[in-house]
N, C-alpha and C positions, 0 to 999 in steps of 0.2 A: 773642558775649558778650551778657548779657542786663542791664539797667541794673537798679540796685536799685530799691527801692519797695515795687513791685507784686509780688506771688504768681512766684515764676520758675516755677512749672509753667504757671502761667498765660498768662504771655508765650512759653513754648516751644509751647504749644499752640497760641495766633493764628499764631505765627512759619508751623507747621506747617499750619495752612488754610489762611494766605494764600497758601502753595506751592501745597497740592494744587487750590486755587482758581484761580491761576495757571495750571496746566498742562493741567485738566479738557477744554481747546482739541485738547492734544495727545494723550490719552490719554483716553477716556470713565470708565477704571474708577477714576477717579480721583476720580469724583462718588461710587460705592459708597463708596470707602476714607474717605470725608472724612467721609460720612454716619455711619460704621461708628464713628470714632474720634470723634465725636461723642456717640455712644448709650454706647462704653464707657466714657468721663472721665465721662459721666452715672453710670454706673451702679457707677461704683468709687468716685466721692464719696458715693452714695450709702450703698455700702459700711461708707464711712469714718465716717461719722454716725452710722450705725446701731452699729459695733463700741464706739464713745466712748460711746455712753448706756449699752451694755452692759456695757459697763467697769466705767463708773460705777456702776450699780445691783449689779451683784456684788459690787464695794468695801464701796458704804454699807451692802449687806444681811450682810456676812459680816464686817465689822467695828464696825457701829451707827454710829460718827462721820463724819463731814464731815471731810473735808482741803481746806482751800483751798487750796493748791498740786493737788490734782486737779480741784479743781472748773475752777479757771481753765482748765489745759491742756485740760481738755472745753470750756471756752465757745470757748476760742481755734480748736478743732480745726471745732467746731460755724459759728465767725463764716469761716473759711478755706472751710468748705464752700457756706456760704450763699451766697459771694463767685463760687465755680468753679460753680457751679450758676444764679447769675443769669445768668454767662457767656454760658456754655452754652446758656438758654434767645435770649439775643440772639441768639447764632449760630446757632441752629433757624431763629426767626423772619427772619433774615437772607436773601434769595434767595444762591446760589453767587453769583453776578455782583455784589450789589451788597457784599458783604464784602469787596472789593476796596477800599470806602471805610474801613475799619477797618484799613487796615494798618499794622506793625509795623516791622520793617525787610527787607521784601519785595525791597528791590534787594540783600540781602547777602542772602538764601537762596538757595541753588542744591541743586542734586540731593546734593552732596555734604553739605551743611547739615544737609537734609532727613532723610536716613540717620541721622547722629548725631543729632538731637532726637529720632529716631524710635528710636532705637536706646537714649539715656539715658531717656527716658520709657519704655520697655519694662523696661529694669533696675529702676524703680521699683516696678513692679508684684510683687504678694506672689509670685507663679508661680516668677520671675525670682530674688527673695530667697531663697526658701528650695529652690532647686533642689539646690544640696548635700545636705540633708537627703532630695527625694527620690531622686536618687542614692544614697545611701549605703542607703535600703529597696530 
């Protein structure tokens, strides 16, 4: 369970380095995979910033007015990403060994944990959502 607050993608993400951080002892490739899901949470908020300005500039240019109910859900999307990307850069600049002092609830992750965060955080992903669709192409 993840305690409210804080970003829960954000807490599932610590939850999930402090494992692969944990176990990089007993597995090397473990350091790849931590690296790996680091560059892509980078690179899919990155994403996500990018798609909201564009949103946004589509709206304003093909209908002339401002809606503030869109503008907010852009700032809101905008302040969400700022937040997963300051993260993210602590956790670059972090050595593997010393992110061990950042942890989460490290004595409740286990291998099986690990699967399912890994597994919910993967269904998040666009790939994942719209698979039906390329199925049915």
């Amino acid at each position: 369970q993840v305690s409210g607050g804080d970003d829960e993608i954000q807490q599932l993400q610590k939850a999930l380095l402090d494992y692969l951080d944990e176990n990089t002892e007993i597995d090397a490739s473990l350091v790849f995979s931590r690296k790996f899901y680091i560059a892509q949470w980078f690179r899919d908020t990155t994403m996500e910033t990018e798609k909201a300005i564009k949103s946004q500039k589509d709206e304003d240019s093909s209908e002339g007015t401002h809606h503030a109910k869109d503008v907010e859900t852009t700032g809101k999307i905008m302040h969400r990403a700022e937040n997963r990307k300051t993260f993210l850069r602590s956790v670059i600049k972090t050595a593997p060994s010393q992110f061990s002092t950042l942890k989460m609830n490290s004595d409740t992750v286990d291998y099986e944990d690990a699967c399912l965060i890994v597994r919910y955080l993967a269904s998040m992903r666009p790939f994942a959502q719209s698979f039906d669709i390329y199925l049915t192409q």
